[in-house]
PyMOL CGO cylinders between C-alpha atoms (Angstrom):
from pymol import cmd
from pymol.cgo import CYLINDER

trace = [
    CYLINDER, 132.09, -11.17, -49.76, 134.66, -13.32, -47.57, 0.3, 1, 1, 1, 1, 1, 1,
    CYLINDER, 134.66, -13.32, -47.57, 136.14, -15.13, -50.20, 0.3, 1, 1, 1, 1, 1, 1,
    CYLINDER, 136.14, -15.13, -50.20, 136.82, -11.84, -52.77, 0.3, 1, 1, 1, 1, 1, 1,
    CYLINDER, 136.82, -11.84, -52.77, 138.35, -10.64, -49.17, 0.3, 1, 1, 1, 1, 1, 1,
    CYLINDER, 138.35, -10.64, -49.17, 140.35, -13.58, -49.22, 0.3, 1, 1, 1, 1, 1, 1,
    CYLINDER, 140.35, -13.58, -49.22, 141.72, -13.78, -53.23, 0.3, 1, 1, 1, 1, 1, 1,
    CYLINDER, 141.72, -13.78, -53.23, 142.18, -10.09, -53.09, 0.3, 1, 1, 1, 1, 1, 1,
    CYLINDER, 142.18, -10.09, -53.09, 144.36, -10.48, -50.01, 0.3, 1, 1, 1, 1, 1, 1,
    CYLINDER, 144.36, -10.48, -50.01, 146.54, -12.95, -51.76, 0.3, 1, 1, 1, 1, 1, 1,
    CYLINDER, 146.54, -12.95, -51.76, 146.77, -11.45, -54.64, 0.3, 1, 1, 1, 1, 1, 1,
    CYLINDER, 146.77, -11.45, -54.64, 150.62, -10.50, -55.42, 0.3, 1, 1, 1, 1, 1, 1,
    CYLINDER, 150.62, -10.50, -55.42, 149.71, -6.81, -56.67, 0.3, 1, 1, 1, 1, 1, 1,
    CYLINDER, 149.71, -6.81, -56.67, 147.76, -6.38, -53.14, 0.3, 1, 1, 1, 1, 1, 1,
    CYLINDER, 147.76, -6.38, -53.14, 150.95, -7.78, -51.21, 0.3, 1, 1, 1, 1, 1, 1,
    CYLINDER, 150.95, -7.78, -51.21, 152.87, -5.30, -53.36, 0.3, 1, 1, 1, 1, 1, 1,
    CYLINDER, 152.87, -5.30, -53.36, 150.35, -2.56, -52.56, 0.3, 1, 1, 1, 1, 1, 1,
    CYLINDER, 150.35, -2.56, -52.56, 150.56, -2.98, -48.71, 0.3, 1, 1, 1, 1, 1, 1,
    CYLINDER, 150.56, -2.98, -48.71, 154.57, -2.90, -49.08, 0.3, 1, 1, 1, 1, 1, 1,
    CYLINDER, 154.57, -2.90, -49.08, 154.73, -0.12, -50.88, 0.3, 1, 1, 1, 1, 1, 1,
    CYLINDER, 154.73, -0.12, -50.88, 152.45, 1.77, -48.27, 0.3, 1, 1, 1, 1, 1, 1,
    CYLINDER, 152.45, 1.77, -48.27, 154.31, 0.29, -45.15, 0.3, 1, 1, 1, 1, 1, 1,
    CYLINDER, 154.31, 0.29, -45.15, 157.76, 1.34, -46.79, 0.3, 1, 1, 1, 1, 1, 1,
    CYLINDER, 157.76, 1.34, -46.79, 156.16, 5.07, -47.42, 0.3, 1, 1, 1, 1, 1, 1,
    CYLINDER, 156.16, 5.07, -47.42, 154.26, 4.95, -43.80, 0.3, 1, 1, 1, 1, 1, 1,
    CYLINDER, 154.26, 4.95, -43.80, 157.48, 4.13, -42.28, 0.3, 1, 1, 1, 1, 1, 1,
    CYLINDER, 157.48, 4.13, -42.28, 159.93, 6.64, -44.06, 0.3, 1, 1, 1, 1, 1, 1,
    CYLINDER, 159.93, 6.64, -44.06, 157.72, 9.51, -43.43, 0.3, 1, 1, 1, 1, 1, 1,
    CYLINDER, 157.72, 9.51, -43.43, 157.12, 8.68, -39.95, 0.3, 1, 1, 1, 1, 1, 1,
    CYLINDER, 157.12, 8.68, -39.95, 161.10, 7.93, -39.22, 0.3, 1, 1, 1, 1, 1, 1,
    CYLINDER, 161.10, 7.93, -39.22, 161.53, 11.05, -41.32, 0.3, 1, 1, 1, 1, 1, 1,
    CYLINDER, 161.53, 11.05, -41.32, 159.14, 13.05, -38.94, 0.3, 1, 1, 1, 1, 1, 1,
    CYLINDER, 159.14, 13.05, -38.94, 160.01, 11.68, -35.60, 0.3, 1, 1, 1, 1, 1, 1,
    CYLINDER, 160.01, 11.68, -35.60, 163.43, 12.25, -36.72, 0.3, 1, 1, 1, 1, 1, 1,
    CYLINDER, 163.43, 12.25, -36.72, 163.48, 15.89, -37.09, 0.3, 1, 1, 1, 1, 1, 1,
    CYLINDER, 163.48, 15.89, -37.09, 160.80, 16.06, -34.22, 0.3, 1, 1, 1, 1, 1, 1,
    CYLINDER, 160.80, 16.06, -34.22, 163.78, 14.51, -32.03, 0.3, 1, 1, 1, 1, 1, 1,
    CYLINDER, 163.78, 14.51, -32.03, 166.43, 16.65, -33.54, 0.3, 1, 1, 1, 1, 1, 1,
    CYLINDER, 166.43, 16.65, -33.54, 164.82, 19.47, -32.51, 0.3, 1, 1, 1, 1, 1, 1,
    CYLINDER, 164.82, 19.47, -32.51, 163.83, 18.32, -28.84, 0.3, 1, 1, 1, 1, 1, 1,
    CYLINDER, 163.83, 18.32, -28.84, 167.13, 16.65, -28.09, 0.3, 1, 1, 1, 1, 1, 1,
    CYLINDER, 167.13, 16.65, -28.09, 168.92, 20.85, -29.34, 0.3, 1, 1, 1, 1, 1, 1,
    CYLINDER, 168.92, 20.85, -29.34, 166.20, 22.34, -27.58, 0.3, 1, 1, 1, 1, 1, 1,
    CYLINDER, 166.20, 22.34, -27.58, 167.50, 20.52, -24.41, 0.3, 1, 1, 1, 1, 1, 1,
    CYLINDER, 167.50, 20.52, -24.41, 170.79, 19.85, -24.77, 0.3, 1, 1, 1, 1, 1, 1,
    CYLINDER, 170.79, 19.85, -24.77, 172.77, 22.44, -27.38, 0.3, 1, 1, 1, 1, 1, 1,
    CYLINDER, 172.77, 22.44, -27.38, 171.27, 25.23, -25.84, 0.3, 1, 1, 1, 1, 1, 1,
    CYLINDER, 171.27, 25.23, -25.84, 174.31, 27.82, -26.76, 0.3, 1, 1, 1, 1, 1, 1,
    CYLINDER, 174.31, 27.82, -26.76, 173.69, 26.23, -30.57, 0.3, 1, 1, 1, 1, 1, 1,
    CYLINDER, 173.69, 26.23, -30.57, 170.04, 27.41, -29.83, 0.3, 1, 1, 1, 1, 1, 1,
    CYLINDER, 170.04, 27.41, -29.83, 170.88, 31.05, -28.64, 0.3, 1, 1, 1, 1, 1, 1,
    CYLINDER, 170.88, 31.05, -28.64, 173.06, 31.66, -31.78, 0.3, 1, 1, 1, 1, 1, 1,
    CYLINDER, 173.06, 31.66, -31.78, 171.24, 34.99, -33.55, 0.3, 1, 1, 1, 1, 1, 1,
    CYLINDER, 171.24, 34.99, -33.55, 170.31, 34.56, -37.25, 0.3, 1, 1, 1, 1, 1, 1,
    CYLINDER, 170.31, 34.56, -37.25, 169.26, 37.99, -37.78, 0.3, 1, 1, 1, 1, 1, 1,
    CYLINDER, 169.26, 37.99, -37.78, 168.46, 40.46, -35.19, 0.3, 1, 1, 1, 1, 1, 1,
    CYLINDER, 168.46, 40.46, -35.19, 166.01, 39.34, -32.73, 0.3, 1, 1, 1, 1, 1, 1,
    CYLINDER, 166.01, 39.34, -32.73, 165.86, 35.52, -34.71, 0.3, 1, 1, 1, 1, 1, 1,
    CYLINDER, 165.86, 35.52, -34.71, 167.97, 32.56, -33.61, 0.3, 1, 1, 1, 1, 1, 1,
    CYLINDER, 167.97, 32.56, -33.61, 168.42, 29.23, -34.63, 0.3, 1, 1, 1, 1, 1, 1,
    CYLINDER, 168.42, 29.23, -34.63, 165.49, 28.52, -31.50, 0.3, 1, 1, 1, 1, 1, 1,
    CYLINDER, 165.49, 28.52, -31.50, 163.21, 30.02, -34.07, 0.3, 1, 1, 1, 1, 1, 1,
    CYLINDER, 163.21, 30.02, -34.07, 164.44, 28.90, -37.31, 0.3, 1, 1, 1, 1, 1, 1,
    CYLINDER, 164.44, 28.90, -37.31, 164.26, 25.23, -36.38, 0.3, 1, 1, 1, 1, 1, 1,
    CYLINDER, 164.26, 25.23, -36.38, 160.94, 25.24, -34.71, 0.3, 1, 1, 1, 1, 1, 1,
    CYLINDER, 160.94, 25.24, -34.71, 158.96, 26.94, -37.27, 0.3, 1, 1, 1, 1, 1, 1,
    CYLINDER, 158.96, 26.94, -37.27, 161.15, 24.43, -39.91, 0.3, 1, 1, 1, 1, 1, 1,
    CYLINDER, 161.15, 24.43, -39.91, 159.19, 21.83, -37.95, 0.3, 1, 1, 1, 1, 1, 1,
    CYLINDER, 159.19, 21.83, -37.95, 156.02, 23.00, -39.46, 0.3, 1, 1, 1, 1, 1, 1,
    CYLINDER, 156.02, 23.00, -39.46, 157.45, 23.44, -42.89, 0.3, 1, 1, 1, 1, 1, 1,
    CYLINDER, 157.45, 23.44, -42.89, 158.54, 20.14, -42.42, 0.3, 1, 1, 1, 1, 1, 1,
    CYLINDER, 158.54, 20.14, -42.42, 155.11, 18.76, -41.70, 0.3, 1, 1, 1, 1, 1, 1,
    CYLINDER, 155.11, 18.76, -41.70, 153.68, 20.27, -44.75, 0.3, 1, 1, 1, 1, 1, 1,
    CYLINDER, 153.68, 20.27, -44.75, 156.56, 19.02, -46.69, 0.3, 1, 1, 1, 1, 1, 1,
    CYLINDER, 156.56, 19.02, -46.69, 156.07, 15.40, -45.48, 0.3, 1, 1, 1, 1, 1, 1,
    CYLINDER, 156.07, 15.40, -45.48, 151.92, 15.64, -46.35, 0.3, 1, 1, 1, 1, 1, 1,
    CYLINDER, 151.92, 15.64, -46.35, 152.58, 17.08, -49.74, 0.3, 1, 1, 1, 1, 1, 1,
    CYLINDER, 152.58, 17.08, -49.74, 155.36, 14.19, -50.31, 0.3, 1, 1, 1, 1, 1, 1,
    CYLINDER, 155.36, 14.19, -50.31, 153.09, 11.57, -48.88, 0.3, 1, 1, 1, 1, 1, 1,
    CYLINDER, 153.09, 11.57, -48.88, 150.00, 12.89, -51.27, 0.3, 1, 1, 1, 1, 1, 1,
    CYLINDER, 150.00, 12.89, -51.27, 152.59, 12.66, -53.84, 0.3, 1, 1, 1, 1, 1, 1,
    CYLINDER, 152.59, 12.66, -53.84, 153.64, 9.43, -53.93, 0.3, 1, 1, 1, 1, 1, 1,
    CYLINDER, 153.64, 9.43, -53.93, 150.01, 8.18, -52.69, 0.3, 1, 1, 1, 1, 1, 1,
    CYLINDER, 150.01, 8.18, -52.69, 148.49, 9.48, -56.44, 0.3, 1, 1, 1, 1, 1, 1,
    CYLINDER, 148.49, 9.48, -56.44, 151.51, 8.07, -57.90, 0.3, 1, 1, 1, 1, 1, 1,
    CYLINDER, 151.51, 8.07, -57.90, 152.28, 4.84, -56.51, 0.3, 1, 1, 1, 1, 1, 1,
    CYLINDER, 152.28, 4.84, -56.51, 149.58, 3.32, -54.67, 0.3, 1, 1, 1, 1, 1, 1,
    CYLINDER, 149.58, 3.32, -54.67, 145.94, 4.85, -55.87, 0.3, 1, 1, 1, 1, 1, 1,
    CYLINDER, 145.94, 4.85, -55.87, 146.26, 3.50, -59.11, 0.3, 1, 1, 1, 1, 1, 1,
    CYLINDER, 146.26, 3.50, -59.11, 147.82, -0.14, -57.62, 0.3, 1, 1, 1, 1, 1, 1,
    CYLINDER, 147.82, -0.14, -57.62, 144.77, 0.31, -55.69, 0.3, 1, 1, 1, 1, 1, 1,
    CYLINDER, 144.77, 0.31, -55.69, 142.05, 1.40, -58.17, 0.3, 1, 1, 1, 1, 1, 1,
    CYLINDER, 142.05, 1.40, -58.17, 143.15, -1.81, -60.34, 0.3, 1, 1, 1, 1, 1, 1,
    CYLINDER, 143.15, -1.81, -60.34, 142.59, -3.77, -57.57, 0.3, 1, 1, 1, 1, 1, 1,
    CYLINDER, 142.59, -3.77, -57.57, 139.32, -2.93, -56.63, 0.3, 1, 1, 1, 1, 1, 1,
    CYLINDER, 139.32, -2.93, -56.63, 138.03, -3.08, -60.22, 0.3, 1, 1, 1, 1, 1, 1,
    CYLINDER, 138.03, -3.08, -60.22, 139.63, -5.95, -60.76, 0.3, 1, 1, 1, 1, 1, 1,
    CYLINDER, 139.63, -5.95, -60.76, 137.44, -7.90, -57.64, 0.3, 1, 1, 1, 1, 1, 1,
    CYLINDER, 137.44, -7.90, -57.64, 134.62, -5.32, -58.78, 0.3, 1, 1, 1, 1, 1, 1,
    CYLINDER, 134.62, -5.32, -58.78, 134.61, -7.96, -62.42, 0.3, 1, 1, 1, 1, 1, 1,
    CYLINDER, 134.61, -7.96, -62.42, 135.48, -11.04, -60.35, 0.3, 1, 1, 1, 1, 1, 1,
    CYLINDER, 135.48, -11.04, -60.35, 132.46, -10.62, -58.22, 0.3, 1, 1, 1, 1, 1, 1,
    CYLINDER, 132.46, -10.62, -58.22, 130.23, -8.70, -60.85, 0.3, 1, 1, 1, 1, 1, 1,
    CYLINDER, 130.23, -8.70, -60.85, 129.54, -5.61, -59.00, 0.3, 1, 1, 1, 1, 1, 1,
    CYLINDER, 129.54, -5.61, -59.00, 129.09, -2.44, -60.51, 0.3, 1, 1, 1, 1, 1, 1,
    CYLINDER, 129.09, -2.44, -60.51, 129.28, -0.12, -57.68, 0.3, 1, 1, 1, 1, 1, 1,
    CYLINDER, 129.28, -0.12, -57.68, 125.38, 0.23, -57.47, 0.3, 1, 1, 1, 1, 1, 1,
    CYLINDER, 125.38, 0.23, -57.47, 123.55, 0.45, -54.27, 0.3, 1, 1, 1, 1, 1, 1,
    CYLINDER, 123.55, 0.45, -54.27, 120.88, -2.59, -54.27, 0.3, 1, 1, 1, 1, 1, 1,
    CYLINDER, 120.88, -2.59, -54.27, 117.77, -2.44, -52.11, 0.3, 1, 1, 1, 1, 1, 1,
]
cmd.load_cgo(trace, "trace")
């Protein structure tokens, strides 16, 4: 088991696999913290900005805080995106690939 750990891990489409999730792990956390900070840094320092009414008891407070959650959901939905796209099938190759190498066939042996 060591050594398929070991020509799996320098395998080039592995290296590729782990940048492409570091790159997407970091732009969705930047992205996050980001508008998380926006948000807290308005909250404490724009606070006439904040008080501004949208509609008639709804201010930009309001807008921007609930945005946070929408932005969450956004930022799942784009990382679930990308994952099925990008990396699951880099991945799945991978693993069948050392599945063949090693001859296993995904059984359970007792």
């Amino acid at each position: 088991m060591a050594h398929t750990c070991e020509r799996v891990s320098v395998d080039p489409r592995f290296v590729k696999l782990r940048r492409r999730f570091a790159l997407q792990f970091t732009l969705l956390v930047t992205t996050f913290l980001g508008g998380y900070m926006a948000y807290l840094f308005l909250s404490a320092y724009a606070r006439d900005f904040m008080r501004v009414q949208i509609f008639d008891s709804i201010n930009v407070a309001l807008i921007l805080g609930i945005g946070q959650f929408l932005l969450t959901f956004v930022l799942a939905w784009a990382f679930g995106r990308f994952s099925a796209r990008a990396i699951d099938p880099l991945a799945e190759e991978i693993r069948d690939h050392a599945r063949v190498e090693d001859g296993i066939d995904g059984r359970v042996m007792n």
